[in-house]
FIBA-341042 format. One record per residue (C-alpha): residue number from 1; x, y, z. Coordinates in steps of 0.1 Angstrom, whole numbers, plus 5000, padded with zeros to 4 digits. Example, Ala and Ser with C-alpha at 12.3 -4.5 7.8 and 13.67 -1.06 7.14 Angstrom:
<sites>
   k    x    y    z
   1 5123 4955 5078
   2 5137 4989 5071
</sites>
This chain:
<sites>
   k    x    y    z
   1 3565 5624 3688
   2 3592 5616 3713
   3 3601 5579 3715
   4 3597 5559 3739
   5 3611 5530 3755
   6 3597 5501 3765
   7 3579 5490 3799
   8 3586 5451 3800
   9 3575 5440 3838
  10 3592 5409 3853
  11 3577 5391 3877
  12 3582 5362 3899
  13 3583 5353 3936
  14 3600 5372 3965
  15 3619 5333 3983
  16 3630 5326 3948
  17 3653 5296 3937
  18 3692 5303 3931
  19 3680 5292 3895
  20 3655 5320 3895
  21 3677 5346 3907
  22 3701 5338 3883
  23 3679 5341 3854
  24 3662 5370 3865
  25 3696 5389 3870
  26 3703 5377 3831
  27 3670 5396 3822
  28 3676 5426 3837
  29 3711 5425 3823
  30 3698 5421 3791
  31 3667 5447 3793
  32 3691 5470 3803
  33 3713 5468 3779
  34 3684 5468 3748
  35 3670 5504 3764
  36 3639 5486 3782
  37 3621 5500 3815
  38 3618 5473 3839
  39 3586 5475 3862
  40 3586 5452 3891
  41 3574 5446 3923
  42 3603 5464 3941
  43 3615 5438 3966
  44 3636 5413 3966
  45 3638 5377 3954
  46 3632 5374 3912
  47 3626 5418 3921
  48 3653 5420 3934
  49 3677 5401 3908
  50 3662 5414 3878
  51 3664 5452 3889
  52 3701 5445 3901
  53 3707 5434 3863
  54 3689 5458 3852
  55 3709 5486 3872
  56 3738 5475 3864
  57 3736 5472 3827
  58 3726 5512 3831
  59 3689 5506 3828
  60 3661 5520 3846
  61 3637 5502 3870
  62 3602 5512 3886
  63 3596 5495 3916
  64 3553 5494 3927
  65 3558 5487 3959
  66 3530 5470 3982
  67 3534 5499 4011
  68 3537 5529 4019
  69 3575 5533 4028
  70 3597 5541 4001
  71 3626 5528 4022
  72 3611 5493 4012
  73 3623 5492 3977
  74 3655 5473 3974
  75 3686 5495 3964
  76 3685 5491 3923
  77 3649 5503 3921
  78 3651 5541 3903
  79 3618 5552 3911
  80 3600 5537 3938
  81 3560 5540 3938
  82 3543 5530 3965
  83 3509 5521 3968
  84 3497 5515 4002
  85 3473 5480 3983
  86 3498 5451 3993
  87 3494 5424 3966
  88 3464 5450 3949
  89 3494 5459 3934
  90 3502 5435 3911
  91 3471 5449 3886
  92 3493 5482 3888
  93 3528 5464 3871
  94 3512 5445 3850
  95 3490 5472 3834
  96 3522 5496 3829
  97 3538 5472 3807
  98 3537 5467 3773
  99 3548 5428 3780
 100 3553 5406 3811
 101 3583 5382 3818
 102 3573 5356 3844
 103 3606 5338 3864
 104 3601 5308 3880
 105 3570 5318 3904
 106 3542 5309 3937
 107 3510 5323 3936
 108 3515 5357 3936
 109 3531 5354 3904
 110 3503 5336 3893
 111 3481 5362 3898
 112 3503 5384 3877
 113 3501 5362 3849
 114 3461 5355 3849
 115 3458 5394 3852
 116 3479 5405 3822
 117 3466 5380 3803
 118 3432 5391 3813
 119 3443 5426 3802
 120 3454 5415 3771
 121 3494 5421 3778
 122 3514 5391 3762
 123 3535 5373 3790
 124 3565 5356 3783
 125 3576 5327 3804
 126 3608 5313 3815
 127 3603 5283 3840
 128 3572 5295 3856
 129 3534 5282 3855
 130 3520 5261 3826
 131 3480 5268 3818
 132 3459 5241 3802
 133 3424 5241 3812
 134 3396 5215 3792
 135 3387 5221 3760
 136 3403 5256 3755
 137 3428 5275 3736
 138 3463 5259 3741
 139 3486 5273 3767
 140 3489 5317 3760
 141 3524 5322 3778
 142 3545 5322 3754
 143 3576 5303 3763
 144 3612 5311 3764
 145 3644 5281 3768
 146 3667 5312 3788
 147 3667 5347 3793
 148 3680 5363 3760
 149 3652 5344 3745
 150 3632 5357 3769
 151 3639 5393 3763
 152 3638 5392 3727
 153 3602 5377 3724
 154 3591 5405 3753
 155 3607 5433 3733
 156 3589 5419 3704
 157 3558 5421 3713
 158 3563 5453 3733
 159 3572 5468 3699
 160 3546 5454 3679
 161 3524 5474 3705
 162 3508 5436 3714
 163 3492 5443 3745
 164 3491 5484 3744
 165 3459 5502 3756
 166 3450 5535 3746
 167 3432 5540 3775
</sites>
Protein backbone atom coordinates (compact mmCIF):
# COMPACT_ATOMS: atom_id res chain seq x y z
CA UNK A 1 0.00 0.00 0.00
CA UNK A 2 1.46 3.30 -0.99
CA UNK A 3 1.75 5.86 1.86
CA UNK A 4 0.16 8.63 2.21
CA UNK A 5 0.47 11.90 3.49
CA UNK A 6 -1.67 13.70 5.42
CA UNK A 7 -4.67 16.17 4.63
CA UNK A 8 -4.70 18.60 7.67
CA UNK A 9 -7.17 21.66 6.59
CA UNK A 10 -6.59 25.11 8.10
CA UNK A 11 -9.16 27.37 8.28
CA UNK A 12 -9.98 30.75 9.41
CA UNK A 13 -11.28 34.10 8.07
CA UNK A 14 -10.50 35.81 4.74
CA UNK A 15 -9.93 40.02 6.80
CA UNK A 16 -7.79 38.23 9.20
CA UNK A 17 -5.77 39.90 12.09
CA UNK A 18 -1.88 40.59 11.56
CA UNK A 19 -1.86 37.98 14.57
CA UNK A 20 -3.68 35.57 12.44
CA UNK A 21 -1.67 35.85 9.47
CA UNK A 22 1.27 35.44 11.33
CA UNK A 23 0.33 32.25 12.89
CA UNK A 24 -1.21 30.87 10.01
CA UNK A 25 2.06 31.45 7.87
CA UNK A 26 3.85 29.47 11.07
CA UNK A 27 1.46 26.56 10.27
CA UNK A 28 1.92 26.24 6.88
CA UNK A 29 5.60 26.57 7.50
CA UNK A 30 5.54 23.90 9.75
CA UNK A 31 3.02 21.42 7.79
CA UNK A 32 5.21 21.79 5.06
CA UNK A 33 8.07 21.00 6.46
CA UNK A 34 6.50 17.52 8.42
CA UNK A 35 5.17 16.18 4.67
CA UNK A 36 1.34 17.42 5.40
CA UNK A 37 -1.23 18.42 2.50
CA UNK A 38 -2.79 21.52 3.43
CA UNK A 39 -6.54 21.89 2.20
CA UNK A 40 -7.94 25.37 2.48
CA UNK A 41 -10.25 27.60 1.21
CA UNK A 42 -7.90 29.10 -1.44
CA UNK A 43 -8.07 32.84 -0.82
CA UNK A 44 -6.61 35.04 1.03
CA UNK A 45 -6.55 36.15 4.59
CA UNK A 46 -5.64 32.97 7.29
CA UNK A 47 -5.86 30.97 3.24
CA UNK A 48 -3.71 32.85 2.07
CA UNK A 49 -0.91 32.86 4.97
CA UNK A 50 -1.04 29.44 5.70
CA UNK A 51 -0.68 28.19 1.96
CA UNK A 52 2.23 30.82 1.54
CA UNK A 53 3.94 28.85 4.58
CA UNK A 54 3.08 26.01 3.35
CA UNK A 55 4.65 26.72 -0.28
CA UNK A 56 7.40 27.84 0.91
CA UNK A 57 8.53 25.22 3.15
CA UNK A 58 8.05 22.92 -0.24
CA UNK A 59 4.65 21.60 0.79
CA UNK A 60 1.67 21.17 -1.19
CA UNK A 61 -1.66 22.99 -0.86
CA UNK A 62 -5.34 22.27 -2.32
CA UNK A 63 -7.28 25.27 -2.54
CA UNK A 64 -11.59 24.46 -2.74
CA UNK A 65 -12.41 27.39 -4.01
CA UNK A 66 -16.05 29.04 -3.72
CA UNK A 67 -16.26 29.71 -7.70
CA UNK A 68 -15.79 28.84 -10.69
CA UNK A 69 -12.58 30.65 -11.83
CA UNK A 70 -9.41 29.03 -11.15
CA UNK A 71 -7.72 32.46 -11.47
CA UNK A 72 -9.34 33.07 -7.99
CA UNK A 73 -6.99 30.95 -5.96
CA UNK A 74 -4.21 32.98 -4.45
CA UNK A 75 -0.66 32.19 -5.98
CA UNK A 76 0.65 29.36 -3.38
CA UNK A 77 -2.38 27.14 -3.95
CA UNK A 78 -1.04 23.87 -6.06
CA UNK A 79 -4.12 22.60 -7.14
CA UNK A 80 -7.01 24.70 -7.23
CA UNK A 81 -10.66 23.05 -7.20
CA UNK A 82 -13.34 24.95 -7.79
CA UNK A 83 -16.70 24.41 -6.90
CA UNK A 84 -19.13 26.77 -8.23
CA UNK A 85 -21.16 26.37 -4.15
CA UNK A 86 -19.71 29.68 -2.48
CA UNK A 87 -19.54 29.01 1.26
CA UNK A 88 -21.19 25.16 0.39
CA UNK A 89 -17.84 24.67 0.17
CA UNK A 90 -16.65 24.56 3.40
CA UNK A 91 -18.37 20.85 3.96
CA UNK A 92 -15.91 19.93 0.95
CA UNK A 93 -12.30 20.99 3.07
CA UNK A 94 -13.36 19.94 5.96
CA UNK A 95 -14.39 16.37 4.80
CA UNK A 96 -10.89 15.96 2.86
CA UNK A 97 -9.03 16.23 5.94
CA UNK A 98 -7.99 13.92 8.34
CA UNK A 99 -7.81 17.00 11.06
CA UNK A 100 -8.81 20.73 11.01
CA UNK A 101 -6.68 23.67 12.40
CA UNK A 102 -8.87 26.67 13.06
CA UNK A 103 -6.88 30.37 13.20
CA UNK A 104 -8.36 33.01 14.80
CA UNK A 105 -11.93 33.08 12.83
CA UNK A 106 -15.81 34.96 11.94
CA UNK A 107 -18.46 32.95 11.16
CA UNK A 108 -17.49 31.29 8.28
CA UNK A 109 -14.95 29.59 10.24
CA UNK A 110 -17.37 28.74 12.60
CA UNK A 111 -19.22 26.89 10.34
CA UNK A 112 -16.07 24.95 9.53
CA UNK A 113 -15.66 23.97 12.98
CA UNK A 114 -19.39 22.81 13.81
CA UNK A 115 -19.22 20.80 10.48
CA UNK A 116 -16.02 18.75 11.16
CA UNK A 117 -16.92 18.23 14.35
CA UNK A 118 -20.27 17.09 13.20
CA UNK A 119 -18.27 14.72 10.80
CA UNK A 120 -16.34 13.44 13.40
CA UNK A 121 -12.85 15.17 12.13
CA UNK A 122 -10.87 16.38 15.32
CA UNK A 123 -10.25 20.25 15.10
CA UNK A 124 -7.50 21.86 16.64
CA UNK A 125 -7.67 25.41 17.68
CA UNK A 126 -5.31 28.19 18.00
CA UNK A 127 -7.09 31.54 19.04
CA UNK A 128 -10.33 30.88 17.40
CA UNK A 129 -14.01 30.09 18.90
CA UNK A 130 -14.63 28.51 22.37
CA UNK A 131 -17.91 26.03 22.52
CA UNK A 132 -19.69 25.53 25.87
CA UNK A 133 -23.22 24.97 25.58
CA UNK A 134 -25.46 23.84 29.11
CA UNK A 135 -25.09 20.81 30.46
CA UNK A 136 -22.93 19.12 27.71
CA UNK A 137 -19.68 17.56 27.05
CA UNK A 138 -16.80 20.16 27.82
CA UNK A 139 -15.47 22.21 25.00
CA UNK A 140 -14.26 19.42 21.77
CA UNK A 141 -11.61 21.75 20.09
CA UNK A 142 -8.73 20.77 21.24
CA UNK A 143 -6.54 23.66 22.00
CA UNK A 144 -3.16 24.66 21.00
CA UNK A 145 -0.85 27.85 22.98
CA UNK A 146 1.10 28.47 19.07
CA UNK A 147 1.47 26.99 15.95
CA UNK A 148 4.10 24.07 16.44
CA UNK A 149 1.75 23.01 19.01
CA UNK A 150 -0.78 23.28 16.74
CA UNK A 151 0.60 21.14 14.13
CA UNK A 152 1.83 18.42 16.25
CA UNK A 153 -1.62 17.71 17.94
CA UNK A 154 -3.27 17.84 14.10
CA UNK A 155 -0.58 15.46 12.79
CA UNK A 156 -1.45 13.39 15.70
CA UNK A 157 -4.57 12.80 15.33
CA UNK A 158 -4.35 12.69 11.53
CA UNK A 159 -2.08 9.70 12.07
CA UNK A 160 -4.01 7.93 14.63
CA UNK A 161 -6.67 7.95 11.66
CA UNK A 162 -8.98 10.09 14.43
CA UNK A 163 -11.45 11.41 12.20
CA UNK A 164 -10.98 9.07 8.89
CA UNK A 165 -14.04 7.81 7.04
CA UNK A 166 -13.97 4.92 4.97
CA UNK A 167 -16.64 6.05 3.01
Amino acid sequence: MRHRSPRIAVVGERDATPDSVRLAEEVGRELGRRGAIVVCGGMGGVMLAVAKGCCESGGLVVGILPGTDVGEANPYVGIPIVTGMGEGRNIIVVRSAQAVIAIGGSYGTLSEIALALRLGRPVVGLQTWVFYRERSAPDPVHRASDPRQAVELALTVAVRGVGESRE
